[in-house]
C-alpha positions as CSV (number, residue, x, y, z in Angstrom):
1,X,121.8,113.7,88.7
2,X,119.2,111.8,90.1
3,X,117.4,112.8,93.1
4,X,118.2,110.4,96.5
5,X,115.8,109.9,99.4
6,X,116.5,113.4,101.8
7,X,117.9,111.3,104.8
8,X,121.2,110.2,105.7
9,X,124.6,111.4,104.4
10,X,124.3,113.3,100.7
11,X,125.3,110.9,97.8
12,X,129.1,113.1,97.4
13,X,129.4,112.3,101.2
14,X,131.6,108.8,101.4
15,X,132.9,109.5,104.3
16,X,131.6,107.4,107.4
17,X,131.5,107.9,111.3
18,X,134.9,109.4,112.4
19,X,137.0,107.0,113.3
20,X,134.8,104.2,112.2
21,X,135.6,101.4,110.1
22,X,132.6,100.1,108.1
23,X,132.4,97.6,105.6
24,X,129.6,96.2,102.9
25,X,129.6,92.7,102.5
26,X,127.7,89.9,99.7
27,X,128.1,86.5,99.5
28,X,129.4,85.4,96.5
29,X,131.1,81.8,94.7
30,X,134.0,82.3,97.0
31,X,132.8,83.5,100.1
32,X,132.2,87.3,100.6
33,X,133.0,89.7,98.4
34,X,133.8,93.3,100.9
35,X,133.6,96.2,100.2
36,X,135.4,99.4,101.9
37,X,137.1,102.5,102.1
38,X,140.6,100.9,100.0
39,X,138.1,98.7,97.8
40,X,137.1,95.4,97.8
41,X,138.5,91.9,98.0
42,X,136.9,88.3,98.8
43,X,137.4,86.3,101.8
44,X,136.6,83.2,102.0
45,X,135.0,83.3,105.3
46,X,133.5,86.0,107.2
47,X,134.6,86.0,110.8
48,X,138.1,87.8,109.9
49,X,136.1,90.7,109.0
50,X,134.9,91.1,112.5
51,X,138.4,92.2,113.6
52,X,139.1,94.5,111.1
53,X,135.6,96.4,110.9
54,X,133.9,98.1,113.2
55,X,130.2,98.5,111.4
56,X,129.4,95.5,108.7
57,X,126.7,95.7,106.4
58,X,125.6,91.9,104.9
59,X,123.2,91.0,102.6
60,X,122.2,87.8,104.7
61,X,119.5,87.4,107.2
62,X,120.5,87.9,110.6
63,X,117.7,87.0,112.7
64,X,116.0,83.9,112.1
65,X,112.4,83.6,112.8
66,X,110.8,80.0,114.5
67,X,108.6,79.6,111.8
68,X,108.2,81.4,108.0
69,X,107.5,85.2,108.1
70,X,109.7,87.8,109.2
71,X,108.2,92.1,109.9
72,X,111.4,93.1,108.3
73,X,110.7,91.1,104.8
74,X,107.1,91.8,104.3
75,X,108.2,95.7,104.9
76,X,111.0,96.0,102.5
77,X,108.6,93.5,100.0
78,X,106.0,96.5,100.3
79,X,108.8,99.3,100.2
80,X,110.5,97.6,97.0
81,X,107.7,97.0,95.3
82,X,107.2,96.3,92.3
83,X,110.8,94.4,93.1
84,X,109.5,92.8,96.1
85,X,110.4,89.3,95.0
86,X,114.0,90.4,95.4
87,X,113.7,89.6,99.2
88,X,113.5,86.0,99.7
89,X,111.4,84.6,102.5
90,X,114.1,84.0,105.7
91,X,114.3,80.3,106.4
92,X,112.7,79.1,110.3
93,X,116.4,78.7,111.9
94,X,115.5,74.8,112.3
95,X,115.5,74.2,108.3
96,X,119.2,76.0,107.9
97,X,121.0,72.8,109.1
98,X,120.1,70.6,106.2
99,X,122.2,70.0,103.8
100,X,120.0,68.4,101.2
101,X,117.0,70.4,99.4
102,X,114.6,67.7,99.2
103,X,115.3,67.4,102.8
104,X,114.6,70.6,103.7
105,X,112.0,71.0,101.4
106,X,109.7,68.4,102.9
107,X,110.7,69.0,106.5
108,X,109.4,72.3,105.7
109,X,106.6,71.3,104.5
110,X,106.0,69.2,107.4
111,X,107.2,71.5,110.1
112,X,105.8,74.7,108.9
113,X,103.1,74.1,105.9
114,X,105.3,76.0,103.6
115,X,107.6,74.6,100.8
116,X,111.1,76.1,100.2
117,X,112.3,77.3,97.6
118,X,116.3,75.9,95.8
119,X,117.2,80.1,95.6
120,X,116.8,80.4,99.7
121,X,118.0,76.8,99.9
122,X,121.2,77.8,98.5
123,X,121.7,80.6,101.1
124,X,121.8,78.1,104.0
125,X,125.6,77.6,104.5
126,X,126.2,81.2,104.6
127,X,123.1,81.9,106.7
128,X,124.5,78.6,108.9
129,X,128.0,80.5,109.2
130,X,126.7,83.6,109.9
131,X,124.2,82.9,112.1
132,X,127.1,80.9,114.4
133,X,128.6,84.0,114.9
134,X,126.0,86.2,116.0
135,X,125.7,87.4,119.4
136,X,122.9,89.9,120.6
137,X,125.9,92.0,121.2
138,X,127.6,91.6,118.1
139,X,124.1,92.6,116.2
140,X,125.0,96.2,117.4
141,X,127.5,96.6,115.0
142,X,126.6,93.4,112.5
143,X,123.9,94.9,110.6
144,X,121.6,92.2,107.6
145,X,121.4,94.8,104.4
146,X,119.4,94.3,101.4
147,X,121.1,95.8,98.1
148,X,117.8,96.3,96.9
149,X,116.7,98.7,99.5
150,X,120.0,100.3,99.1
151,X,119.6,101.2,96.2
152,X,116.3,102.7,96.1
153,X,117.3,104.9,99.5
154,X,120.2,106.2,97.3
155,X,118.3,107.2,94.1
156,X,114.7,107.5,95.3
157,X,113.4,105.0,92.8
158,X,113.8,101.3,91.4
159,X,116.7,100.4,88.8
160,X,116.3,97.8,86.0
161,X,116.6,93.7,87.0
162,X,120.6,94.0,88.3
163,X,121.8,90.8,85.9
164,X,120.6,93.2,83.1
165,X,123.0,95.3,80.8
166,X,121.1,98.6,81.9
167,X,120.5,97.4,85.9
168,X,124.4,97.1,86.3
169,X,124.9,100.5,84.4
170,X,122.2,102.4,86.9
171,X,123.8,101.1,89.7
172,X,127.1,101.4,89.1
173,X,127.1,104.9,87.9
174,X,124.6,105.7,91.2
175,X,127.7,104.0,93.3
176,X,130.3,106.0,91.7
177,X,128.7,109.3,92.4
178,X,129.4,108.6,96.1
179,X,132.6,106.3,95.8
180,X,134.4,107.0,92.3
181,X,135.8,104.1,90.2
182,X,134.6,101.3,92.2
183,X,137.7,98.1,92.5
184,X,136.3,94.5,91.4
185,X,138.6,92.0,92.8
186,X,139.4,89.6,90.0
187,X,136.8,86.7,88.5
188,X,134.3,88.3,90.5
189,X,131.5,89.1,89.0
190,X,130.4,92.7,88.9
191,X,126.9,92.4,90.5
192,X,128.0,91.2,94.0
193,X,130.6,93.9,93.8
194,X,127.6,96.9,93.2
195,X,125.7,94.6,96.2
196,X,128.3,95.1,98.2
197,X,129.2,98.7,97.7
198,X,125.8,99.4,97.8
199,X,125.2,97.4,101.2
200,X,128.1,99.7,102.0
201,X,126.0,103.0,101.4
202,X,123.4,101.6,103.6
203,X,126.1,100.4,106.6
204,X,127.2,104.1,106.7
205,X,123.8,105.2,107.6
206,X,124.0,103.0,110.1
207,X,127.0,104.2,111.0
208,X,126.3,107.7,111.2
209,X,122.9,107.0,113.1
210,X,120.6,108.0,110.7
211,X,119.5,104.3,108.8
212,X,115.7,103.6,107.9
213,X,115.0,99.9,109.8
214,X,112.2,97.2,108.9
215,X,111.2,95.1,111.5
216,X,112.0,97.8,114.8
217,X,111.8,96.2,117.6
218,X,111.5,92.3,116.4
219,X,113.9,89.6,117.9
220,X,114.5,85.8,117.7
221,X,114.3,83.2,120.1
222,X,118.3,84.2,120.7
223,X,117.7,87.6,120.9
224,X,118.9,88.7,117.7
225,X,117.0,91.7,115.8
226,X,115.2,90.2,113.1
227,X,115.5,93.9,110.8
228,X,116.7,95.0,107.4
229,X,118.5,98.4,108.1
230,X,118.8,100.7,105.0
């Protein structure tokens, strides 16, 4: 068995907060694949979920800064690393709204001095519907995830690329140490389920009070917490 980092609940230990209803969510083709206590399923969109959980783990940004450059990212880019390109750079919240990459890309450019890349591009309608949701309030218990960082909490080093035969194989046998046969809801494919089961692992930490956080202390101009919890 491999080691895991010494803080939080012990990889046998699934079971959250009394009482508490957590859930680990990733976006994926069809919305958000979640991932919980019964299993996991997809929903197309996420505000349901805030009725029926209590703690939610994502792996979006919550928090979006007024121009490039988040605490939070550069710390889990030094904590990952070598895998620090795994993060990708959260967007200035006045790029999400467009709908067009070379649109965004040169009012990025022009805003900010900074070119954006099509992979954080393509995040913008879930950061856009996410990000409509939030509420200072709601950030209590709405918590942005990376799988990465998940991950590397749980077995105190870095796995193999995830989209790689023996990435998937790491993680999932690291995820069903704490949570048995793990359930992949149909045409789904597996590494959003491990994301989300392992965003999971992380949002129990936060549930039981014991999470690592990047970024303490940081807010946006709405007074969301700009952090990665882990």
């Amino acid at each position: 068995m491999k080691t895991p980092v010494p803080q939080g609940p012990s990889r046998s230990d699934a079971t959250a907060a009394p009482g508490v209803r957590v859930a680990g969510v990733d976006g994926c083709r069809g919305g958000w694949v979640v991932a919980h206590d019964g299993g996991a399923y997809v929903t197309p969109t996420f505000a349901p979920l805030l009725e029926i959980f209590d703690v939610i783990g994502v792996d979006m940004p919550i928090g979006l800064p007024s121009s490039w450059g988040r605490s939070a990212d550069a710390q889990a880019r030094r904590f990952l690393a070598p895998r620090s390109s795994t993060i990708f750079p959260t967007p200035p919240r006045d790029l999400v709204h467009h709908r067009d990459y070379v649109d965004a890309n040169r009012d990025s450019r022009t805003r900010h001095g900074k070119g954006l890349t099509q992979q954080t591009f393509n995040l913008f309608p879930k950061i856009r519907e996410l990000d409509e949701l939030m509420t200072p309030a709601l950030a209590e218990r709405v918590v942005e995830i990376h799988p990465e960082c998940a991950f590397v909490r749980l077995t105190g080093r870095s796995s193999a690329p995830k989209r790689t035969p023996e990435g998937r194989n790491e993680r999932r046998e690291a995820l069903e140490e704490v949570f048995g046969t793990l359930h992949r809801p149909p045409r789904t494919p597996e590494h959003d389920v491990l994301d989300a089961y392992a965003v999971l692992w992380s949002a129990r930490r936060f549930a039981y009070g014991v999470a690592d956080t990047f970024g303490v202390g940081e807010h946006d101009e709405r007074g969301l917490p700009m952090r990665i919890v882990s």
